[in-house]
N, C-alpha and C positions, 0 to 999 in steps of 0.2 A: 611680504610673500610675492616672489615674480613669476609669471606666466612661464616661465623656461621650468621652475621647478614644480609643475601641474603637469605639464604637458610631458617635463621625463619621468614622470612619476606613473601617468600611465603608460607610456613607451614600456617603460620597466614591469609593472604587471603583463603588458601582454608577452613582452620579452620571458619573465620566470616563467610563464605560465602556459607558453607555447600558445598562447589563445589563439593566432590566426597563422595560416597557411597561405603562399600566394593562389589567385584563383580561389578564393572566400567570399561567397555573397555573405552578407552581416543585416539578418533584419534587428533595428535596433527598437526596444519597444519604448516608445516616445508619449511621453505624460504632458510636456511642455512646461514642468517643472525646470529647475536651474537644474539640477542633477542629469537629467534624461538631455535637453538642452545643450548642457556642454558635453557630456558623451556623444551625442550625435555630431554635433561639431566638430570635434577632435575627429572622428572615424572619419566624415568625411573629408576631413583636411589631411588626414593619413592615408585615404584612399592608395591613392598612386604609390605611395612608399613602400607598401605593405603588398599591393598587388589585389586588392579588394572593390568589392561593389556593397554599396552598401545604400540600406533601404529603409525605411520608418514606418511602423504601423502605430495608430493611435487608438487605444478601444474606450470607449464611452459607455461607461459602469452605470448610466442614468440615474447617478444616486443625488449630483448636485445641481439638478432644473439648470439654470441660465448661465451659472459659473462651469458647467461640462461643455454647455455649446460654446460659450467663450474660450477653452481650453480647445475645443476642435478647430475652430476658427485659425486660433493663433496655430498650431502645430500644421496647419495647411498652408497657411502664407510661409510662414517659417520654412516650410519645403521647398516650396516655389518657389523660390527669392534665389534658393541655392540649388537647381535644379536635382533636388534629392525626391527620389519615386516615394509618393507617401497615400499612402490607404485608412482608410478610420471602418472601424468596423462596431458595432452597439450591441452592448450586453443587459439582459434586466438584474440585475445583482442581487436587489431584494427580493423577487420573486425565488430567484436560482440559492439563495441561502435559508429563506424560510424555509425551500420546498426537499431541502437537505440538511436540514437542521445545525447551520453551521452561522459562524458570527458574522456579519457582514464582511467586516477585512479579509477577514480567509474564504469566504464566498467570492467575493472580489476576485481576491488574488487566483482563489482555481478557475474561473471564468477568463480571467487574461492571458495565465502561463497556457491555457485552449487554445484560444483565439493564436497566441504567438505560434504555437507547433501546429496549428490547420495552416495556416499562413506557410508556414516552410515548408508542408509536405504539397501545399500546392502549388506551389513554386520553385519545387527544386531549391531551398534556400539551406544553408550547409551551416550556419550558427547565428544566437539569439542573445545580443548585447543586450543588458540589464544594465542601469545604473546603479548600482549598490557601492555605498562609498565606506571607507574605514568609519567613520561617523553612523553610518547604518550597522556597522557590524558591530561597534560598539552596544547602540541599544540594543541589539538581537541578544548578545550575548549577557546584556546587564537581565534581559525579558527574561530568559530562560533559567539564567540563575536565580530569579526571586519566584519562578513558577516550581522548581525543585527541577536538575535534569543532571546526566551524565556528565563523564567528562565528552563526550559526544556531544551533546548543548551545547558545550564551552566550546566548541572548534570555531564556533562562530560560522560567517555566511561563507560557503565555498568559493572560489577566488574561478571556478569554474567544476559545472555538474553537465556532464552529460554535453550536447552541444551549445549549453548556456553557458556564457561567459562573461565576464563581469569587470572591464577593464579600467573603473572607477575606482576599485578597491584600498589600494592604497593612498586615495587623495581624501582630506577632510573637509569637512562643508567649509570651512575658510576658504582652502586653495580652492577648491570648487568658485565660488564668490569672488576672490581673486582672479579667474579664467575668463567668468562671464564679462568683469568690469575690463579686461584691458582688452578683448573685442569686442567690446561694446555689445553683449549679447542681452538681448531680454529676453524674460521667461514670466509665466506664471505663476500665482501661490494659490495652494489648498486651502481655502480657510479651515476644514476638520482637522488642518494638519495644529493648529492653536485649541482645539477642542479637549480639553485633559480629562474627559472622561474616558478617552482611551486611552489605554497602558503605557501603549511606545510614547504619546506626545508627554503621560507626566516624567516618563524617565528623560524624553529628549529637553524639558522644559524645564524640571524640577532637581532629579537628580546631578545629569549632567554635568552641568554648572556647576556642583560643588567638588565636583571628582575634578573640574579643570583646576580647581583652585589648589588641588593637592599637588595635581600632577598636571599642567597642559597639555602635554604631548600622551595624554592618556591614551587617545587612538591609537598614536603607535605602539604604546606598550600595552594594549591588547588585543592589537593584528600579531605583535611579536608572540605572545602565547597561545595564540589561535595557530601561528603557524606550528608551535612545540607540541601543540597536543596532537595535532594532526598527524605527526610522526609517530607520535605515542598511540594514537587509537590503531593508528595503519598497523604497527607491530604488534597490538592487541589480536588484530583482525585474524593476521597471520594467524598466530598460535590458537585463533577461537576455529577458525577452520579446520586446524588438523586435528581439533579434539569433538569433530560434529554426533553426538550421539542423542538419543532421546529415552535412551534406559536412567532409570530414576537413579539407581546405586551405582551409578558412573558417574551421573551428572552431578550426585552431592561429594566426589571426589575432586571433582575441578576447583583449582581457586578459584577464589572468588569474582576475580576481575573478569576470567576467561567464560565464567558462569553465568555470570551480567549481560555479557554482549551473546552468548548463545540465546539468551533469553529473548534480547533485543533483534536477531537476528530473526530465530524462527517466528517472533511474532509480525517481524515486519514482511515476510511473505506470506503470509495470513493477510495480513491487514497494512498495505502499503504507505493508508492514505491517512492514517492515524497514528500520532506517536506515542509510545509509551511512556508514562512519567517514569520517576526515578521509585517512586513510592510501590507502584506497581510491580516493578523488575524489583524490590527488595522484596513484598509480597511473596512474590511466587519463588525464589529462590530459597527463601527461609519455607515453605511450603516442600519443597524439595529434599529438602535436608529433616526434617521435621518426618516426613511419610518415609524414609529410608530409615531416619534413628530411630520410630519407633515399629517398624517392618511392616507397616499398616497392607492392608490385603483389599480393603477397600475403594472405588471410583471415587474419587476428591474431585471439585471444579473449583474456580475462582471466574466469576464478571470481570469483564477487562474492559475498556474502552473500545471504539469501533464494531461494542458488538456481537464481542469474541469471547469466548470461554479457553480458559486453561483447565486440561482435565488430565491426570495423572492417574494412574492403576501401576499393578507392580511392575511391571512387565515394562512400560510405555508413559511419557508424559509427550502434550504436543497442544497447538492449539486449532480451534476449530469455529468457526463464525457459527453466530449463536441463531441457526435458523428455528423455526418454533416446531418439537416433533409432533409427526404424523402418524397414529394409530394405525394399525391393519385390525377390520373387523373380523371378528369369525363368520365365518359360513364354509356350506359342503364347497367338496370339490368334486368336478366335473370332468366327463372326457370333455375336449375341445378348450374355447377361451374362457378365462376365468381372469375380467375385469377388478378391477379393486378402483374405486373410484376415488375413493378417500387419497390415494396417494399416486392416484397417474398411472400406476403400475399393471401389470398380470402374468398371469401363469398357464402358457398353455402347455395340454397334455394332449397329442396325439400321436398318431402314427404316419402320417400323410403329409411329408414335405411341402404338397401346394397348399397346403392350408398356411401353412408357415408365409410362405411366400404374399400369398395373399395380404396376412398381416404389416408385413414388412413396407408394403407401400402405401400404407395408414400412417407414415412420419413415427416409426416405432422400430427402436434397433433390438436385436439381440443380445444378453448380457450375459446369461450363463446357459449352458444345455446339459442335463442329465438322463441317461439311461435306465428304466427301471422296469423290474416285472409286473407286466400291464396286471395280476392280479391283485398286486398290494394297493389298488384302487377299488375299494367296496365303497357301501353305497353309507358307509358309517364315516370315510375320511373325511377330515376335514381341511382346513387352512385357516391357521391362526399368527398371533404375534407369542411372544415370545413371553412366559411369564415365571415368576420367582419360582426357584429351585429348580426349573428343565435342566435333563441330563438326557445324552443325546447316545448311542453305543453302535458304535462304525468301528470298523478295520480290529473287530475283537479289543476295544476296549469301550470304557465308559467314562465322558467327561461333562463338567460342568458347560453348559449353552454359554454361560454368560465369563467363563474364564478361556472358553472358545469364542466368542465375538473380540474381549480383548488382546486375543492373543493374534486375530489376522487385522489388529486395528482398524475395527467397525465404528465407527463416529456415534457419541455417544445417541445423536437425533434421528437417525438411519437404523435404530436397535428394532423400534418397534413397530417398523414399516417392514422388516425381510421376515418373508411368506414363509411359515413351518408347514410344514403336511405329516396330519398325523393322522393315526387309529389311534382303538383302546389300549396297544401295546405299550402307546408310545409316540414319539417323534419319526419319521419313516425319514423324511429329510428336510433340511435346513436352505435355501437359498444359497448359491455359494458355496458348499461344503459335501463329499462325499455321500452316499444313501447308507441306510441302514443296512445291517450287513444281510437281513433274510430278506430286502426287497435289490440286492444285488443281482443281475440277469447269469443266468448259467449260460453253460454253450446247449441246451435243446427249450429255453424258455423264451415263452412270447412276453416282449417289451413293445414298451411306449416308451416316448422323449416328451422332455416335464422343459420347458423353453421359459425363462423367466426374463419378462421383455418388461420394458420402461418408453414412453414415449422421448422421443429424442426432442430437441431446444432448436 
């Protein structure tokens, strides 16, 4: 393996990839591993060719006592030597992972991909060089296929997201190894990186090695299908966008593949930081098709990871983070404020704008305002929540409360926080939704304004 064919290798990813522009500061995030090592190296020995500035930050995960100071050490000299601007910054990783119930690696990793983008926005720095090599993309993609995942899993690690850019990608830990040895580069070793109680070291130790014996050049024949699918998912994407709905008996008309990534789509703007397995996006799709064939009328949910509930009614399916709902108690209702303590919220009823105002400078906005004849407030009203069989009769008709909440998609955990105001009749009004039709104001009747305020964040 010669060092010409390492070094046009990454020429060449950042070449397809468009990865750098001239006038590119590049912080590159530096482990002091060989990978991170010869990526720094190579950038800044491409400096001048490319027209860049390029910078190193090191962050210390304090997960490995003496072996981390050692790695800071070395990634400081290593700067100096080659006057490259270098910063070390320290994270607690296991405090920050228990304290978000996440595994350490992936605690890790959200702690540093931080630390990288606080760093660029406070410096003006314009993209964020990662060492990810064809060998890392390998294991990713072997990870995700024995965890169950999409052909989306299979794309493997992006060659560039966002202003992270990855211009390792198509070199393998050999050429890697081959780069370091003919300029004489040293680096350090992980020893958890030999630890096979984690996943990626038994696939990079265990597996690996047997898939070279099939095929050596395995890496590149699966960058080469990472690249295929990623044409394939892009033109999925396409056709899932111009089919964007959330009506059930639409969605069980999509094929299947276009159904999948709708799926994967609307839950990843719910929950960005959480991926959906494969198991789960079949779950809810056959759920889908299941409440349409059998024309179910009923609120259906499903638990989802991150926390999130999928919940489906005729009308609407969608998803919604699973916060824990909050009761609205009974009690009278009042002229003036009418606190609810239970949910942050109130209802006030007057006549007098500066009361209003008053309110308003307690860090509490206004959400809805309705008009009503001040005498449908006896001393019998009440303010309640919302319970089985309410039917509600505005604008001359009469509908179900709860096939009126699903129908202006009222989240299932917000049902039975929104304030009803009723007498013996009845419901008089709903939060949100026009007044009953005998507490509507004629042109010679005296009204009040019913203000339904929420304290703002």
């Amino acid at each position: 393996m010669s060092f010409e064919t390492t070094s046009g290798k990454i020429k060449k990813a950042i070449n397809d990839f468009s990865m750098l522009a001239y006038g590119d500061s590049v912080l590159v995030g530096f482990s002091g591993g060989k990978d991170s090592v010869v990526l720094l190296h190579a950038l800044h020995s491409m400096s001048k060719e490319y027209g860049i500035q390029v910078y190193a930050l090191h962050v210390n995960h304090n997960i490995r006592g003496d072996e981390a100071r050692r790695d800071e050490i070395f990634c400081k000299k290593f700067c100096e030597e080659r006057n490259i601007p270098f910063t070390c910054t320290s994270v607690d990783a296991v405090s920050f992972s228990k304290e978000n119930g996440l595994g350490l690696e992936e605690g890790a990793r959200k702690l540093r991909y931080g630390a990288f983008y606080d760093f660029c926005c406070q410096n003006n720095i314009t993209k964020i060089a990662t060492a990810h090599t064809a060998s890392d993309n390998l294991e990713t993609v072997l990870f995700n296929l024995t965890r169950g995942c999409a052909s989306t899993g299979l794309r493997g690690i992006p060659p560039v997201r966002d202003r992270v850019i990855r211009p390792l990608i198509y070199c393998t830990t050999d050429e890697i190894l081959e780069y370091a040895r003919v300029h004489s580069l040293d680096f350090v070793t992980d020893s958890t990186n030999n630890d096979t109680d984690y996943s990626r070291n038994r696939i990079r130790h265990n597996v690996i090695p047997q898939l070279k014996e099939l095929n050596p050049s395995v890496e590149n024949a699966v960058s080469n299908m990472c690249d295929s699918l990623r044409l394939d998912v892009d033109y999925i994407k396409n056709q899932t966008d111009r089919e964007d709905t959330d009506v059930p008996s639409e969605l069980s008309k999509l094929h299947p593949t276009v159904l999948n990534r709708l799926i994967i789509k609307k839950y990843d703007g719910t929950s960005p930081d959480t991926q959906l397995e494969s198991t789960h996006v079949r779950e809810i799709a056959e759920l889908i098709r299941r409440y349409t064939k059998e024309d179910c009328r009923e609120t259906k949910s499903l638990s989802l990871p991150g926390k999130i509930n999928f919940v489906i009614t005729k009308h609407r399916c969608f998803f919604e983070k699973d916060v824990p709902s909050v009761e609205l108690k009974e009690r009278k209702l009042v002229f003036g404020l009418n606190e609810f303590e239970e949910t942050g919220e109130a209802l006030l009823v007057t006549q007098d704008k500066d009361e209003l105002e008053k309110i308003l400078c307690k860090n509490i906005y206004k959400i809805s305002i309705h008009t009503i004849v001040k005498k449908s407030i006896l001393a019998d009203t009440i303010i309640r929540k919302r319970i089985d069989g309410d039917v509600f009769t505005f604008s001359n008709m009469t509908k179900k409360v709860k096939k009126m909440l699903n129908e202006a998609k009222i989240p299932l955990n917000k049902r039975d926080r929104l304030p009803i105001i009723c007498d013996k009749k009845g419901i008089i009004w709903i939060a949100g939704f026009p007044v009953r039709d005998d507490a509507r104001p004629a042109s010679n009747s005296e009204t009040v304004q019913i203000y339904y305020l929420t304290k703002g964040e």
